[in-house]
N, C-alpha and C positions, 0 to 999 in steps of 0.2 A: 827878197826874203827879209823878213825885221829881223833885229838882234836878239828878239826872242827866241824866234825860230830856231837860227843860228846855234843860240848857244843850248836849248835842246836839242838840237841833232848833235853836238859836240857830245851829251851826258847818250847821247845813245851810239854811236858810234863808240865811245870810252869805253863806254860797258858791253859793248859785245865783244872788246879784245879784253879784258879785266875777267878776272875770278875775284869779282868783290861782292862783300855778304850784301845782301839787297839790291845787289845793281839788277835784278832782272822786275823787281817793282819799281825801281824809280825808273826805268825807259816804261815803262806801264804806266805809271805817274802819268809821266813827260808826255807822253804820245797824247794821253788823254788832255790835257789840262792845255797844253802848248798847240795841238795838232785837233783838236776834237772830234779824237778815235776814241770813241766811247768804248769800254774794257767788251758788253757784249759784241761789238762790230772787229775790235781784236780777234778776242776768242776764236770765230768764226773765222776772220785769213787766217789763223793762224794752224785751224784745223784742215782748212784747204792746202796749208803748204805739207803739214803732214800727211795728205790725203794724195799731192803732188809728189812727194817724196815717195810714198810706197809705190804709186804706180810706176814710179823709173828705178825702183830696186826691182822689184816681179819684173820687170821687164828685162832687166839685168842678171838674176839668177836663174832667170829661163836663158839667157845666152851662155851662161858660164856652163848649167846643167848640155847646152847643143855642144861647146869644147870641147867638154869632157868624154860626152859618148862619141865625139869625132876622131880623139885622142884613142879612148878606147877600141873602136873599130879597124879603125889606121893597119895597113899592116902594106904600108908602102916603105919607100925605102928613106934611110937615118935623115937626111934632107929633109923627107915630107914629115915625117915625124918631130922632127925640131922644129918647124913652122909651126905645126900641129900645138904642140907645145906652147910658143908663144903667146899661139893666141888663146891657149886656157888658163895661162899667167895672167894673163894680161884683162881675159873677164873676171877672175877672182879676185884681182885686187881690183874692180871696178867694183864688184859688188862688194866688195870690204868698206868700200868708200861711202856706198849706196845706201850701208846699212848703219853706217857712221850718222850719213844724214838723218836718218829716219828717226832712229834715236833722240839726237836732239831737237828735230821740231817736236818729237812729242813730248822730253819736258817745255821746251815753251807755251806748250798746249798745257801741259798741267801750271805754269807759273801762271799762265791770264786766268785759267780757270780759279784757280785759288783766290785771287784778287778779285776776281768779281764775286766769287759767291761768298766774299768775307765780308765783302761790302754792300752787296746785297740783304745780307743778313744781319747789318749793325743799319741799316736804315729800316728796316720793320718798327723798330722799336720808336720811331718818328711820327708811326701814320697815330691819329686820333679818329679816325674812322675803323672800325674795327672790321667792318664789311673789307674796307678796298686792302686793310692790312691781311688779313684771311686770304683773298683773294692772290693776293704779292707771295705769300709764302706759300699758296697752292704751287704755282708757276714755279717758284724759287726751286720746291721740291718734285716740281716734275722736272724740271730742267736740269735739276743733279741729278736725277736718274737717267736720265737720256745720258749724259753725260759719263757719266761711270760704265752704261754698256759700252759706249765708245770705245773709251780708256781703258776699260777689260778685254775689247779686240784688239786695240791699237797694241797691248801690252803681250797678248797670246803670240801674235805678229812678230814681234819684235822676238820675242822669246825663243821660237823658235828659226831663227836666224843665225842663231850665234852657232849652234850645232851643225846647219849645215855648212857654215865658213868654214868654220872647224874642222869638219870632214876634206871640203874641196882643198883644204890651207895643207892638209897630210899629205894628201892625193898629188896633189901640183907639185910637194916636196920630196914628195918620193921618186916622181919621172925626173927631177931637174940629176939625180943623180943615175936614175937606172932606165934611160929611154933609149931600150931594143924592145926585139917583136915579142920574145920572152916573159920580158917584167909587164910591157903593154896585154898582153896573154895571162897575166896572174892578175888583174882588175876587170877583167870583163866581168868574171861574176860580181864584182861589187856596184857595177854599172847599175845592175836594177833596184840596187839599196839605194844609194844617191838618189837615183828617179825617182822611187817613193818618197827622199825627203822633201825633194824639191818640190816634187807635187802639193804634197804636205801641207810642203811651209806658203803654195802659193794658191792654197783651199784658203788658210788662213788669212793671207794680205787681204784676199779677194771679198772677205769678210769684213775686212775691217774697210777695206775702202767703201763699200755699200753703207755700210752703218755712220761712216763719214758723209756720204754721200746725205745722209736721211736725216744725219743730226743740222746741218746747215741748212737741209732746207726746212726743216721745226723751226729754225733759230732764227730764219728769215719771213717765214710767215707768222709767227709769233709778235715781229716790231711792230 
């Protein structure tokens, strides 16, 4: 690897441990100019690792949602119940993690997007053919629109995730101190709310992963 390389991978490893102002354009910079990952060839892994990320959160609040009604059902003895328990700790801080991720590959989705369509948009003013400039700002503006449905799923998705951690995060808090057949008997009815969230919330993933799925492939038959 040259010294170049080297000391761009140094500005982009820095900047993913740093909270510094700009560091998520100049690894965008760097990638580009050192790496020639062109910002739309970004964009695009960048919306697959979002696209990646939600399918292992859905997949992970469907196992915290099987816990929980496991938890709920249960009506074995304090032994089977603390197991029980466990392991619906132990999916809700999975999905807490799950949903941590998701999060932030979708601002890194919105940081490449930004970049490219600022830069997209200060190069129009370059062309002297007024045809092939028309032409660059049709695209430029169908490709924001594509883009914003995404971002409006990726963002509904994400929204409503926090509510249901929220729920599971009381829920899980409440057995670590009160788990007999009792207090597991005063959640049953809450059981079928949760499932509706869950469901909910994973109507909505299921949406956004399709629209992810539809924006990459425009963005790939577009090059």
């Amino acid at each position: 690897m040259s010294m170049c390389r080297v000391a761009a991978l140094c500005v982009i490893l820095g900047c993913s441990c740093a909270a510094l102002v700009g560091c998520a354009s100049t690894t965008i910079a760097a990638k580009e100019s050192i790496f020639g990952i062109a910002k739309r060839d970004q964009l695009v892994a960048r919306v697959q690792d979002a696209k990646e990320g939600q399918v292992e959160a859905k997949k992970q609040f469907e196992s915290a949602l099987a816990q929980f009604l496991d938890v709920t059902d249960q009506k074995g003895k304090l032994g089977d119940l603390e197991a029980k328990y466990d392991k619906l700790k132990s999916a809700y801080e999975s999905a807490d993690g799950k949903a941590s991720k998701v999060s932030g590959r979708i601002k890194d989705v919105e940081n490449v997007a930004d970049a490219l369509f600022a830069e997209w948009q200060k190069e129009l003013s370059q062309y002297t053919n007024q045809s092939l400039r028309s032409a660059s700002e049709n695209q430029l503006n169908a490709t924001k629109s594509q883009y914003q449905t995404l971002l409006s799923k990726m963002r509904a998705a994400e929204g409503k995730m926090q509510p249901v951690l929220q729920s599971l995060k009381e829920h899980v808090l409440f057995l670590k101190h009160n788990l007999n057949a009792q207090a597991i008997a005063s959640l049953q009815g809450e059981a079928t709310t949760i499932q509706n969230d869950v469901s909910a919330l994973i109507k909505e993933m299921e949406a956004s992963i399709t629209e992810a799925t539809t924006f990459i492939d425009k963005m790939q038959t577009a090059k």
